[in-house]
N, C-alpha and C positions, 0 to 999 in steps of 0.2 A: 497608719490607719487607712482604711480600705472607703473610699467615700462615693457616693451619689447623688446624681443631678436630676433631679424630677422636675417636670416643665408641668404649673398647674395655671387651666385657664377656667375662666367664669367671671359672673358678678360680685366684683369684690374679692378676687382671687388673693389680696395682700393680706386679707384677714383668714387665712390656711394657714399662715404662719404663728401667728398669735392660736390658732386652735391646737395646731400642732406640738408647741410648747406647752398647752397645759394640759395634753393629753401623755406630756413624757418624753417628745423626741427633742432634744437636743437639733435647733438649726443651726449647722454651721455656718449660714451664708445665706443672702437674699438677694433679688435682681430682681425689679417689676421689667417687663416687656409688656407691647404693645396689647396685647389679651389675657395679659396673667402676669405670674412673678414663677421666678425661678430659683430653687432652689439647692441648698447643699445640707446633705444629712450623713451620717456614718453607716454605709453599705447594711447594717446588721440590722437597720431599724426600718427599711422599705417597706415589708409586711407589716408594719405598725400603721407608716405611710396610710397605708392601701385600706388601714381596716378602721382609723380614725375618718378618712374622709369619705368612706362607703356611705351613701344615702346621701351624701352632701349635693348642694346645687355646682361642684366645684370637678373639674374632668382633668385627669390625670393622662397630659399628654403625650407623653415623653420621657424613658429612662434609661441612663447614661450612666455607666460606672467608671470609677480611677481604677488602678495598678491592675493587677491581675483578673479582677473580674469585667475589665473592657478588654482584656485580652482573650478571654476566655467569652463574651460576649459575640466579640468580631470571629472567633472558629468555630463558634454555633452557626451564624449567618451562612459564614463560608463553608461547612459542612457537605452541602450539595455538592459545590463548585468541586473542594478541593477531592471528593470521590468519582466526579465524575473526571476529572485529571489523572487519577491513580489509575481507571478504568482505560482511560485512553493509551497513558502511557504502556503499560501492559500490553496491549492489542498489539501498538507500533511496533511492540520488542519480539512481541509473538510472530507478527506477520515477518519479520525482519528473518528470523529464522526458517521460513520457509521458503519454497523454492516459486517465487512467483513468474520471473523468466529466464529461461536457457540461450546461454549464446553460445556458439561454439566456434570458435578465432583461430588463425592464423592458419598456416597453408594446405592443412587437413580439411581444412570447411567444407571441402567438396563430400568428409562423409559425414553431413550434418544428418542425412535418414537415415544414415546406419545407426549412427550413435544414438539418436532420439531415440530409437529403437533399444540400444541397448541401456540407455536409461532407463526409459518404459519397464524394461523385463525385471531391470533393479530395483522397480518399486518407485523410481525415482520421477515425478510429475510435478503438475499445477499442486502445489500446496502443499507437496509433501516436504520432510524433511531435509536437509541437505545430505547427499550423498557420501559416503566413505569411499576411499578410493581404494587400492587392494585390487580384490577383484577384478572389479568393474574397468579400474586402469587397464590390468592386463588385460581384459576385452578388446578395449580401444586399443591397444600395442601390438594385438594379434592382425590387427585391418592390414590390409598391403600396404608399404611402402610407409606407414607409419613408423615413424622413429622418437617420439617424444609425445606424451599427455600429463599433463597437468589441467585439477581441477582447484576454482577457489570459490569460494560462496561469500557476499557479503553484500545488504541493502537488499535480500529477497531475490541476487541477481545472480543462478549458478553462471559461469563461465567454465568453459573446457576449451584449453587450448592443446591445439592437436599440429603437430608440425610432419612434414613428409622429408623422406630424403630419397635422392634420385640419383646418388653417387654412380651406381651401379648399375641402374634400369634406364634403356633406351625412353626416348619419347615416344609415345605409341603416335603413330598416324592415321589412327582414326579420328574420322570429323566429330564434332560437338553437334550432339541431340538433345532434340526439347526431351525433358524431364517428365513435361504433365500437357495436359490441353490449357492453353492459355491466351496470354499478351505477352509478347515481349514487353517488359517493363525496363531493361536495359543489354546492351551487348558492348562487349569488348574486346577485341583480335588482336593479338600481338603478332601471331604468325599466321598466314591465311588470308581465307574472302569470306567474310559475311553475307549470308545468305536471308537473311531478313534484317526489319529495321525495329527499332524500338515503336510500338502501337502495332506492329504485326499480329494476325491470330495465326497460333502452330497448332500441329498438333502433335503429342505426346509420338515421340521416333522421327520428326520431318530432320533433315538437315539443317544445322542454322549457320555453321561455321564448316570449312574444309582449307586443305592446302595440297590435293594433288596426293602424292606421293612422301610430299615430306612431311615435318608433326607438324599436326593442328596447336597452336597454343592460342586458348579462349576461352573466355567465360558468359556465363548468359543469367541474367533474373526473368523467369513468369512468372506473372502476378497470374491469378486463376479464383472465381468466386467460389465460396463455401457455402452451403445452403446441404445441412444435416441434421437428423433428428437422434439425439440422445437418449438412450431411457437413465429412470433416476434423477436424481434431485441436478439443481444447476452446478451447482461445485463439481458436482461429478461430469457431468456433460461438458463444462468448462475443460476441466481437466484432461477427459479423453480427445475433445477438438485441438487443447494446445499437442497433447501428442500425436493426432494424426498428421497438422497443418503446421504446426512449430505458432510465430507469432501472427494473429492473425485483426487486422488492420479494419477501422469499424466495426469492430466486435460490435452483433446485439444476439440478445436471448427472447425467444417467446416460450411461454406453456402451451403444450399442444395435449390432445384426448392420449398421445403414445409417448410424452417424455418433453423435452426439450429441445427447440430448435436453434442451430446456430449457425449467424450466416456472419457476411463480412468475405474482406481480402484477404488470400494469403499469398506469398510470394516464396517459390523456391527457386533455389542457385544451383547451376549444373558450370561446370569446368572439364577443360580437356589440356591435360599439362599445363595447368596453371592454378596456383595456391587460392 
């Protein structure tokens, strides 16, 4: 039997029970509390409950059911909660599937604007899908010197790793050039003399690395500020700054009278016979 806890308070709330009995309901059970009495009835008879004590001086504070209908009670409550979890979860799995950031690993990095690039043309950005390979591999396998690409997507996070082989090709002996107008934000020389320090401003073609006559082996980060305006909505503007800039460090967005503006750090990597 399916049963029910009704908490009734008022003057004289212990004489609800004795009404309730000669108006028909069966009380299973009685408990006076400090403002009233509590009671137990068979789940079927609540709406009797409710229509013998209407107009009464006596206030029906509290309803509590056994077996399945306090289970069925607590997933009404929960209703909101447990939709807006299903809602969440969904999004998390959604965004999961997209492409929210591009790395591009191992000793190929140095053609991280080619390939944004050839993402870009593949349809492949901020939010879109994750990529097929096919094609687009063979894109990246046609670069020089490349000998290996793999792509793997997984946490919103494509990775393309791109390796070079140099079996056969000399090391070039030209110096290492700044990429863009910037900061050095880092430099490295294996072979060579560095020709600026880390906080130095370059600009985009200075020298930063040489070694004479024989190969330069080096690598350099400029950081460089972003400050662009997008037309179209922010996802969009989003999406075309991650393909102009790659990742780009204090991202903020405003609405301007022509689209979207986006500013923040971005840092590009240039190398000179080195992964």
């Amino acid at each position: 039997m399916r049963s029910a806890q009704i908490e009734i308070e008022g003057i004289g709330a212990a004489r609800a029970v004795e009404k309730l009995v000669q108006g028909g309901v069966p009380v299973l059970g009685a408990k006076l509390q400090k403002k009233g009495v509590l009671i137990k009835v068979d789940a079927k008879h609540c709406k009797k409950v409710f229509a013998i004590l209407r107009g009464s001086c006596y206030n029906v504070k509290k309803v509590s059911f056994s077996g399945w209908r306090k289970v069925l009670a607590r997933l009404q409550r929960c209703a909101g909660l447990l939709a807006g979890a299903a809602v969440f979860a969904g999004a998390v799995l959604f965004c999961q599937s997209r492409v929210l950031r591009i790395e591009v690993v191992g000793s190929g990095a140095c053609y991280t604007p080619e390939i944004l690039a050839l993402l870009a043309e593949s349809g492949t950005g901020f939010f879109s899908p994750a990529p097929e390979g096919g094609a687009l591999t063979a894109c990246i396998l046609a670069l020089p010197r490349v000998s290996f690409c793999s792509m793997h997507h997984e946490g919103g996070v494509l990775t393309v790793q791109v390796e070079l082989s140099d079996d056969v090709l000399p090391l070039s002996t030209e110096p290492l050039y700044a990429p863009v107008d910037g900061i050095v934000y880092s430099i490295t020389v294996v072979a060579g003399t560095a020709l600026v320090a880390v906080g130095d401003s370059v600009k985009a073609g200075d020298v930063l690395a040489e070694n004479g006559t024989q190969a330069t082996i080096a690598g350099v980060t400029i950081a460089y500020s972003v400050d662009e305006i997008y037309p179209g909505g922010e996802e969009s503007a989003l999406a075309q700054a991650y393909l102009d800039h790659g990742d780009i460090n204090q991202l903020q967005t405003e609405k301007t009278d022509s689209g979207w503006r986006v500013t923040g750090e971005a840092r590009v990597r240039a190398s000179r016979n080195l992964g």
